[in-house]
MMTF fields as JSON, N, C-alpha, C and O atoms, coordinates in Angstrom:
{
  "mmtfVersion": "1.0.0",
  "mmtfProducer": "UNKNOWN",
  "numBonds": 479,
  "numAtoms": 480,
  "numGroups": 120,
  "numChains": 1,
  "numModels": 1,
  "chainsPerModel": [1],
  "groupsPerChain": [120],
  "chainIdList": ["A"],
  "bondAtomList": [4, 2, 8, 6, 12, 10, 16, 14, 20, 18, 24, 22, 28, 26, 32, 30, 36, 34, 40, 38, 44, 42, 48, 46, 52, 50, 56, 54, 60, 58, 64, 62, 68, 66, 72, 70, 76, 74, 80, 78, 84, 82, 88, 86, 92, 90, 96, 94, 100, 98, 104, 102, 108, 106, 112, 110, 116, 114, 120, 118, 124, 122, 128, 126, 132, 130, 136, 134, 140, 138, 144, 142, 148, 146, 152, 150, 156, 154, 160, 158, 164, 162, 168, 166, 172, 170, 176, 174, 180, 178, 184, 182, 188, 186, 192, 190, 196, 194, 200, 198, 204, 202, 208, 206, 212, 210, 216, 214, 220, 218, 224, 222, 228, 226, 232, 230, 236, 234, 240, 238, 244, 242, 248, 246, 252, 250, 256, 254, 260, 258, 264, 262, 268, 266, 272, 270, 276, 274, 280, 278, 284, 282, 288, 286, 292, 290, 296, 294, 300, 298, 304, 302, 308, 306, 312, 310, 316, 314, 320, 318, 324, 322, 328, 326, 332, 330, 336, 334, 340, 338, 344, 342, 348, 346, 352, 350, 356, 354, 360, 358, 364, 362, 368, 366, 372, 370, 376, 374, 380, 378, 384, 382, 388, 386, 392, 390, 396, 394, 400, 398, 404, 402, 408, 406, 412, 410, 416, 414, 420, 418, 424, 422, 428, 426, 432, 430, 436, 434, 440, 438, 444, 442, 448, 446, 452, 450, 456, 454, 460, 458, 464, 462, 468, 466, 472, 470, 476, 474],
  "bondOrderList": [1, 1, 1, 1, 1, 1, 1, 1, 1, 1, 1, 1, 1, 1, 1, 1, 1, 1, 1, 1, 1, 1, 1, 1, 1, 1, 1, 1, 1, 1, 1, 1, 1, 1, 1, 1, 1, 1, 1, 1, 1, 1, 1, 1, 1, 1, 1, 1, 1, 1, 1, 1, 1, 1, 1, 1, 1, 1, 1, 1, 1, 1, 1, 1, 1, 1, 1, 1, 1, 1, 1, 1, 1, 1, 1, 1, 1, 1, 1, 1, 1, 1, 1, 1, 1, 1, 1, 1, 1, 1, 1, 1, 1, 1, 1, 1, 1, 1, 1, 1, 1, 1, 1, 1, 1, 1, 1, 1, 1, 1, 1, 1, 1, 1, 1, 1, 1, 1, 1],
  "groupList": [{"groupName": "UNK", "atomNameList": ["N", "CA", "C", "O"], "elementList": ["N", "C", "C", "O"], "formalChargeList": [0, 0, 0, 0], "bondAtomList": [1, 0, 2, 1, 3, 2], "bondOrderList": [1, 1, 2], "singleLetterCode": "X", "chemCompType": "L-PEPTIDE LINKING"}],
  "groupTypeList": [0, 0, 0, 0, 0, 0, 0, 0, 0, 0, 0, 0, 0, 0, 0, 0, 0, 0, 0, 0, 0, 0, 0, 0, 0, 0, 0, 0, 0, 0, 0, 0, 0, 0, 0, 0, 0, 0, 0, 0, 0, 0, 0, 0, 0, 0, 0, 0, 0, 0, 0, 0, 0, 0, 0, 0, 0, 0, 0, 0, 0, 0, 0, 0, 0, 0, 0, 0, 0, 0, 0, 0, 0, 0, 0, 0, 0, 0, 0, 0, 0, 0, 0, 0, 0, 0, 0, 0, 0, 0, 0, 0, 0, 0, 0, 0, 0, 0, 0, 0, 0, 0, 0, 0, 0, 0, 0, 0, 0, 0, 0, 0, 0, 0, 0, 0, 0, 0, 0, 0],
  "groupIdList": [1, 2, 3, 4, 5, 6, 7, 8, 9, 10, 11, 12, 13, 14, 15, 16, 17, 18, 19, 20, 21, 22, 23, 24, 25, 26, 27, 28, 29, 30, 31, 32, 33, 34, 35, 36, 37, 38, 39, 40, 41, 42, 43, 44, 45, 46, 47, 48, 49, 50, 51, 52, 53, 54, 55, 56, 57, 58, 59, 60, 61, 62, 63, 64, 65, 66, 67, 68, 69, 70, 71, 72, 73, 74, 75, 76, 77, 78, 79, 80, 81, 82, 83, 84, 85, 86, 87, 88, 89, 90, 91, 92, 93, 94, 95, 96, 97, 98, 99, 100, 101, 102, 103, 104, 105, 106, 107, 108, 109, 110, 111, 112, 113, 114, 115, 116, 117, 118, 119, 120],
  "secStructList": [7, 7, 7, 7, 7, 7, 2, 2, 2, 2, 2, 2, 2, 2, 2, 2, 2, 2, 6, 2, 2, 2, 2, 2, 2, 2, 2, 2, 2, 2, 2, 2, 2, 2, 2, 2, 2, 2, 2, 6, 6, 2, 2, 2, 2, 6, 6, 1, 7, 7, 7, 1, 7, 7, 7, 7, 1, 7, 7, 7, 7, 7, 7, 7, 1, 7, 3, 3, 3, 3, 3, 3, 3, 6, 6, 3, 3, 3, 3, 3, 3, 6, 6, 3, 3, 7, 3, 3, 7, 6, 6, 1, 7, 3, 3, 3, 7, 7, 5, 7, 7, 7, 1, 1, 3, 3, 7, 7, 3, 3, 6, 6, 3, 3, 7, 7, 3, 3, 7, 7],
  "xCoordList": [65.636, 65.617, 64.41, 64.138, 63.73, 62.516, 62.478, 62.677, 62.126, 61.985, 61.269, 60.188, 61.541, 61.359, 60.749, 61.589, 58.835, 58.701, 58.551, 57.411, 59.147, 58.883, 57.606, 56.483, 57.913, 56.138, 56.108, 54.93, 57.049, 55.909, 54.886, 53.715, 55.757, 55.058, 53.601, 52.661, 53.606, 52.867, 51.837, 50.649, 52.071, 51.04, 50.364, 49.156, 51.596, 50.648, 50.082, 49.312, 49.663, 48.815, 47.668, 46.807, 47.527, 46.473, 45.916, 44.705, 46.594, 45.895, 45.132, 44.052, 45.967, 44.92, 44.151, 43.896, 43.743, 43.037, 41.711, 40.598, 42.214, 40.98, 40.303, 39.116, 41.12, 40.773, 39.812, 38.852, 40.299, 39.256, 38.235, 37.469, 37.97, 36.923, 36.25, 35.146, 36.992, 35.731, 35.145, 33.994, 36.115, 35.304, 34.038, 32.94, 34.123, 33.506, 32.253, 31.185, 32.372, 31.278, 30.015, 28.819, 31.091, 30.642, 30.011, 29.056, 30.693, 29.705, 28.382, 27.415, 28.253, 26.808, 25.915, 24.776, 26.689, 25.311, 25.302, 24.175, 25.929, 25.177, 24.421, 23.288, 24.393, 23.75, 22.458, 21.752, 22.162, 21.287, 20.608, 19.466, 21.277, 20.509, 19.343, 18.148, 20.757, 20.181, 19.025, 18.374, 18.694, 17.822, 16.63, 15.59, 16.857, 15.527, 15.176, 14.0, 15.714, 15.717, 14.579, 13.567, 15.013, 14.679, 13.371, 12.77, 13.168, 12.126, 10.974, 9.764, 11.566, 10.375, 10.192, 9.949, 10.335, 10.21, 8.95, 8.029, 9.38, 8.33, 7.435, 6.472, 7.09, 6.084, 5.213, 4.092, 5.936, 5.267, 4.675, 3.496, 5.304, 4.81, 3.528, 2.51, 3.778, 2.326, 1.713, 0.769, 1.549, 0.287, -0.089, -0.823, 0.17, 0.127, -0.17, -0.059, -0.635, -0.906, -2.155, -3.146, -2.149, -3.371, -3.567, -2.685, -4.631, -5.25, -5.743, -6.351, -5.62, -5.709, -7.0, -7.976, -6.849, -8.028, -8.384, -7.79, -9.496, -9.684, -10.315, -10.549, -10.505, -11.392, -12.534, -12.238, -13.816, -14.938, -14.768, -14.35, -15.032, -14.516, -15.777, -15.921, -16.7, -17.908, -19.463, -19.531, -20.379, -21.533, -22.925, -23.072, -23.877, -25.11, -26.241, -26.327, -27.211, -28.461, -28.766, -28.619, -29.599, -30.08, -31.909, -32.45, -32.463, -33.834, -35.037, -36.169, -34.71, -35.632, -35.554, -34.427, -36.576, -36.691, -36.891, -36.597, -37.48, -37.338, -36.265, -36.549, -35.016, -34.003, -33.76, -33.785, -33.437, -33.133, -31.627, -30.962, -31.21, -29.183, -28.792, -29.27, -27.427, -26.359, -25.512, -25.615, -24.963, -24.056, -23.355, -23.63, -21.658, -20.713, -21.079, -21.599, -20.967, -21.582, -20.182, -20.266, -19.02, -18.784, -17.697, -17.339, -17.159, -16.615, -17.267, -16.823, -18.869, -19.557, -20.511, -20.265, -21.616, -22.661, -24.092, -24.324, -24.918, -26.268, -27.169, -26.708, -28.394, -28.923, -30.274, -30.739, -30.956, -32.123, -33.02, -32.709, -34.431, -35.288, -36.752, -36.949, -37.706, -39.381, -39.787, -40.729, -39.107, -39.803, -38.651, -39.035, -37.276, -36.2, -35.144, -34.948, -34.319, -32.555, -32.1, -32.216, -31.42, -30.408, -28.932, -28.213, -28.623, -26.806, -26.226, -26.393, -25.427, -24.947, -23.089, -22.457, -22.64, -21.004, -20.203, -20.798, -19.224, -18.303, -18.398, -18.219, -18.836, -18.961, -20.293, -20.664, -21.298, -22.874, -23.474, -24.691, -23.262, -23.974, -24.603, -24.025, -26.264, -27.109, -26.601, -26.844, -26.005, -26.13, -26.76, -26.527, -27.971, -29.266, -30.217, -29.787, -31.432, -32.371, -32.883, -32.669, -34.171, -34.816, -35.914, -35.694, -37.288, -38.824, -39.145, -38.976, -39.675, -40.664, -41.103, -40.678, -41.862, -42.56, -42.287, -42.967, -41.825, -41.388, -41.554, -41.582, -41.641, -42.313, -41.245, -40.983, -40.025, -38.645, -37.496, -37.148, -37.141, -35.704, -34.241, -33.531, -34.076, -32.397, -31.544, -32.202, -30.376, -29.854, -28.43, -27.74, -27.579, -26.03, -25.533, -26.207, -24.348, -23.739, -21.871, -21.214, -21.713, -20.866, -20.219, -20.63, -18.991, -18.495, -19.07, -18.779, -19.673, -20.98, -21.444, -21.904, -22.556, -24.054, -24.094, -23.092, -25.357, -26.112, -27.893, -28.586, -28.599, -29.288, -30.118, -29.678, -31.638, -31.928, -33.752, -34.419, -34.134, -35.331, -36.092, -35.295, -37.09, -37.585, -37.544, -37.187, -38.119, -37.206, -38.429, -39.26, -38.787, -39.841, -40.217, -41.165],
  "yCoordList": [9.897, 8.633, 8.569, 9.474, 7.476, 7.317, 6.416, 5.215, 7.164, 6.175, 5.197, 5.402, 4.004, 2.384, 2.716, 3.056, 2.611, 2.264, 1.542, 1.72, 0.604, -0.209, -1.129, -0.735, -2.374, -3.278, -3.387, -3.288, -3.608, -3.596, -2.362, -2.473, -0.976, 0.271, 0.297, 0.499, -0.073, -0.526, -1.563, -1.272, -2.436, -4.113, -3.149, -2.931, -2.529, -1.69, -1.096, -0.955, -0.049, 0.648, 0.394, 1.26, -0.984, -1.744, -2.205, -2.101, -2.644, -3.293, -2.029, -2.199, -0.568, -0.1, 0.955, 1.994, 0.918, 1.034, 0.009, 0.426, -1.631, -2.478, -2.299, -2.585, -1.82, -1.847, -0.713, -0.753, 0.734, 2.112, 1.375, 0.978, 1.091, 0.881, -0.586, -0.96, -1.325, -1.951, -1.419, -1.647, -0.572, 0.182, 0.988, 0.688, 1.707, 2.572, 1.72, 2.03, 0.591, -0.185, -0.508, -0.234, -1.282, -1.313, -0.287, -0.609, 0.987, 1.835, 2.25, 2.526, 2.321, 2.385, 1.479, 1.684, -0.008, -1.008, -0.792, -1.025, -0.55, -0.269, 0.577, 0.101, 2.037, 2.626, 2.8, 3.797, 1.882, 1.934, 0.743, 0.906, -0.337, -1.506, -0.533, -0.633, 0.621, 1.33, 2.01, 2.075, 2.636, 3.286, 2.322, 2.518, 1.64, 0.072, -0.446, -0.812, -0.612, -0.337, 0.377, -0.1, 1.949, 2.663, 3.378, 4.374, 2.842, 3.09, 1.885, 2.1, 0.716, -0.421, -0.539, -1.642, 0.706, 0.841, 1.867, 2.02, 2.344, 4.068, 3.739, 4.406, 2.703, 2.311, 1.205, 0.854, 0.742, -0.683, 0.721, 0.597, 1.793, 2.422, 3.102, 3.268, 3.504, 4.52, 4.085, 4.776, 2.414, 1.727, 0.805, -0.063, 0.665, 0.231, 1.172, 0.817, 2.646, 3.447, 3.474, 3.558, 3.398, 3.844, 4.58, 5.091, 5.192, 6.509, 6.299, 5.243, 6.982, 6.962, 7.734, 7.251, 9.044, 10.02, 10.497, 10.167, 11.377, 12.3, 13.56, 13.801, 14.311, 15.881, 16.177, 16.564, 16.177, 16.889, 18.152, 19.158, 18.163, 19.236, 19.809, 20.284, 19.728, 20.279, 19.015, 18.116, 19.439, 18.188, 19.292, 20.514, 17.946, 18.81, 17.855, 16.865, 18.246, 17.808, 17.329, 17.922, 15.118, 15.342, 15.466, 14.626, 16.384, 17.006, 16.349, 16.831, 15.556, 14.739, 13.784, 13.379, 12.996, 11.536, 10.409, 9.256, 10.787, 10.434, 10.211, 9.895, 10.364, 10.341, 9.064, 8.074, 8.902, 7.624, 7.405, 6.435, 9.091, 8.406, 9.856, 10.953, 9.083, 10.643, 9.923, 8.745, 10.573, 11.017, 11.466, 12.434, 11.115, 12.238, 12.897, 12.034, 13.906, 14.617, 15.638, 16.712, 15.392, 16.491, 17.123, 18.227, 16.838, 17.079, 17.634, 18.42, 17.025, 18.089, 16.663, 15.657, 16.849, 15.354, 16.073, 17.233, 14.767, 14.977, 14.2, 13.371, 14.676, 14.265, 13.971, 14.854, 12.32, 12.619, 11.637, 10.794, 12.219, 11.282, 11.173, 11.742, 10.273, 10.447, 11.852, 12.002, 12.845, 14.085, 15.027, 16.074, 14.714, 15.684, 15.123, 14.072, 16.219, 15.806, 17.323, 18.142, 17.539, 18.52, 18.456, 17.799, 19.251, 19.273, 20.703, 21.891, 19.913, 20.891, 20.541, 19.504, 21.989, 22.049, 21.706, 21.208, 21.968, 21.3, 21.616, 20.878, 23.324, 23.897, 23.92, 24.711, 23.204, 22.885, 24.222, 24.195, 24.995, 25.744, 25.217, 24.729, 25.505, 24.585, 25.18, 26.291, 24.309, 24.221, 24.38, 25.192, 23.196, 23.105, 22.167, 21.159, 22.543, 21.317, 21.205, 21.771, 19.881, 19.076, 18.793, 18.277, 19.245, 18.427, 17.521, 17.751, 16.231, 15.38, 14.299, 13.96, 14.041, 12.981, 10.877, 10.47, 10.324, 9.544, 8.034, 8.146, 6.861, 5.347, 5.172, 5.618, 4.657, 4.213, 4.928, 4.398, 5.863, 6.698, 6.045, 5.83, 5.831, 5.276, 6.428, 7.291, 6.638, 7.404, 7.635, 7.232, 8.221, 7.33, 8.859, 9.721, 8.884, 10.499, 9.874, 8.892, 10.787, 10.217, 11.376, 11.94, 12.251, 12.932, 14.632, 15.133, 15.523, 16.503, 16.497, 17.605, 15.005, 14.654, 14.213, 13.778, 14.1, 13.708, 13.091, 13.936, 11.727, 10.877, 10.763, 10.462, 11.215, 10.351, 9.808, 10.546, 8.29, 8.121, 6.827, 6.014, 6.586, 6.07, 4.493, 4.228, 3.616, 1.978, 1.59, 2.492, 0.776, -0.117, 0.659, 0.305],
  "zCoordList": [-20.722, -20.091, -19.147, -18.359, -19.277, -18.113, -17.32, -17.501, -16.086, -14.853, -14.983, -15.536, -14.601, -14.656, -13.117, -12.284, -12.537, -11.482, -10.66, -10.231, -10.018, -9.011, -9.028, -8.713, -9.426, -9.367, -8.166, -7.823, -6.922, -5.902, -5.537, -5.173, -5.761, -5.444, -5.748, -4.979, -7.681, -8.329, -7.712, -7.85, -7.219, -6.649, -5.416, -5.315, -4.345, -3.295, -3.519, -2.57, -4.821, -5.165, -5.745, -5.894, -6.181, -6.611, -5.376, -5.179, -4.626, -3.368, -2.512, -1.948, -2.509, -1.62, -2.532, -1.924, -3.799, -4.641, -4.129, -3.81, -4.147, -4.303, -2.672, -2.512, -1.522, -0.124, 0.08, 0.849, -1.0, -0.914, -1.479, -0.601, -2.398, -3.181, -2.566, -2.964, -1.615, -0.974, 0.173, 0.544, 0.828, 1.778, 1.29, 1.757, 0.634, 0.002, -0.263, 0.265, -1.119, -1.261, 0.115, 0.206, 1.137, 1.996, 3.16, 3.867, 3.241, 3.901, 3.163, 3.873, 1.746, 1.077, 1.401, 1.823, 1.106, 1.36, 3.164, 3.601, 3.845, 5.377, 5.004, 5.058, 4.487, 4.71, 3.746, 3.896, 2.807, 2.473, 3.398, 3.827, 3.658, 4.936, 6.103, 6.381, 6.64, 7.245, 7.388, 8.431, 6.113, 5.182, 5.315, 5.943, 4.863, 4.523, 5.967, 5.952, 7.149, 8.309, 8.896, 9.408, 8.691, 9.314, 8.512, 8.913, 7.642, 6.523, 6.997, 7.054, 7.287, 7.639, 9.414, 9.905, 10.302, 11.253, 11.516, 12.317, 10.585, 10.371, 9.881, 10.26, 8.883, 8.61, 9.218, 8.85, 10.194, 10.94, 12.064, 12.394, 12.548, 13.682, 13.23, 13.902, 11.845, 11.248, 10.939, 10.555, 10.751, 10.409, 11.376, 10.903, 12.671, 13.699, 14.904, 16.078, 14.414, 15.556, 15.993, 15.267, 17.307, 18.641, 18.978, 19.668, 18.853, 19.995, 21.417, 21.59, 22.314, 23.731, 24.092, 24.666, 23.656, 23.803, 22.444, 21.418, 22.522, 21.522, 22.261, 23.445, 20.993, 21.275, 20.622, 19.492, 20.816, 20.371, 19.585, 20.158, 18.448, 17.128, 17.633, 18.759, 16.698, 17.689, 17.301, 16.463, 18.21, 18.208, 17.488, 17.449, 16.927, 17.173, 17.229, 16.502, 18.241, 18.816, 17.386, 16.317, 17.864, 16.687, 17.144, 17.863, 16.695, 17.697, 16.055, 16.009, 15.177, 14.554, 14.888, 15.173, 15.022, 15.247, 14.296, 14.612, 12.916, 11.544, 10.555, 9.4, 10.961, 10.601, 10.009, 10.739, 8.305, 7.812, 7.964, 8.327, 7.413, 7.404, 7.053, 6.765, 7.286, 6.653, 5.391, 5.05, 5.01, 3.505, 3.815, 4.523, 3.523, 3.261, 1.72, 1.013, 1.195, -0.08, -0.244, 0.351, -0.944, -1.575, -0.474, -0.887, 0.59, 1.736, 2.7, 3.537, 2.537, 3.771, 3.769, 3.103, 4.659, 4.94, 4.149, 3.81, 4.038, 3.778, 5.104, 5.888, 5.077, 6.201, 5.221, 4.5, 5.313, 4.639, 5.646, 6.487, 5.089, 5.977, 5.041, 3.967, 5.78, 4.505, 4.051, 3.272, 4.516, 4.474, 3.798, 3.276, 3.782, 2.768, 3.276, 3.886, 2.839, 2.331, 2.347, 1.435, 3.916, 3.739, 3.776, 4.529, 2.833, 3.351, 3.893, 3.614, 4.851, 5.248, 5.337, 5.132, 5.751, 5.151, 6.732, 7.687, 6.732, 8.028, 9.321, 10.29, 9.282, 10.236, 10.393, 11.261, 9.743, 10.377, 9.262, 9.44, 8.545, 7.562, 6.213, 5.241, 6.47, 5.615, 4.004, 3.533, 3.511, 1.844, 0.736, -0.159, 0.838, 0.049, 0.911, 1.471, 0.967, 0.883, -0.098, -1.17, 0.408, -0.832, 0.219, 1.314, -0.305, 0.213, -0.408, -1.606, -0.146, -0.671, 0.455, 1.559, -0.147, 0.73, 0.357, -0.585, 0.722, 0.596, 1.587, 2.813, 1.024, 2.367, 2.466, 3.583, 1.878, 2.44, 1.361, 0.306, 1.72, 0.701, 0.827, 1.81, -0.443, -0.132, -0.612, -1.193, -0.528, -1.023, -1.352, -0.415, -2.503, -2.637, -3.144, -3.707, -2.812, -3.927, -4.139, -3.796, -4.686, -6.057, -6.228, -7.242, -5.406, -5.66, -5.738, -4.652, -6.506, -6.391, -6.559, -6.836, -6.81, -6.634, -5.837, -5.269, -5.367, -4.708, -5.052, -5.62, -4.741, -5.362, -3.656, -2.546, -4.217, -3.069, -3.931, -4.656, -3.498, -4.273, -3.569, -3.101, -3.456, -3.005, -3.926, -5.073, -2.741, -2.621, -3.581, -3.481, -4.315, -4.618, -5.768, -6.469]
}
């Protein structure tokens, strides 16, 4: 013989079936709100940041007076002028030069070249 169970038992168990499962719902979407929140805070602060001071990494005299320009080259700079083109690396150690003689040098680099040639 089998037990016949109770529809109300039954109806209350649907009801706090549908009450878990909206809770449940509802603490996710807070916490993804949360999430999206706290995600568009962090990013309004890191692309909205100011500096106050800084620190001198290190300097160097520039003791030519001919100087046309610099280059970033390769993660290090180029320095060229009518008379050459040196590079040097982060910590100021010369790389390569280049002599020539030149009326107005332009000059462009492109990853590990480097281009330098006169205008006209």
């Amino acid at each position: 013989m089998a037990m016949v169970k109770d529809p109300q038992s039954l109806r209350d168990y649907g009801n706090r079936k549908k009450r878990s499962r909206r809770r449940k719902v509802f603490l996710f979407t807070l916490l993804l709100f949360a999430l999206v929140i706290a995600g568009a805070i962090y990013l309004v602060k890191l692309f909205n940041k100011t500096y106050q001071n800084y620190e001198v990494a290190s300097s160097e005299p520039n003791i030519e007076e001919n100087i046309i320009g610099y280059l970033e080259y390769d993660g290090s700079m180029v320095r060229y002028s009518k008379d050459g083109a040196v590079a040097y690396d982060k910590k100021g150690n010369l790389l390569w030069n280049g002599a020539y003689e030149m009326q107005d040098p332009i000059a462009d680099t492109c990853g590990k070249y480097a281009v330098v040639a006169d205008r006209g």
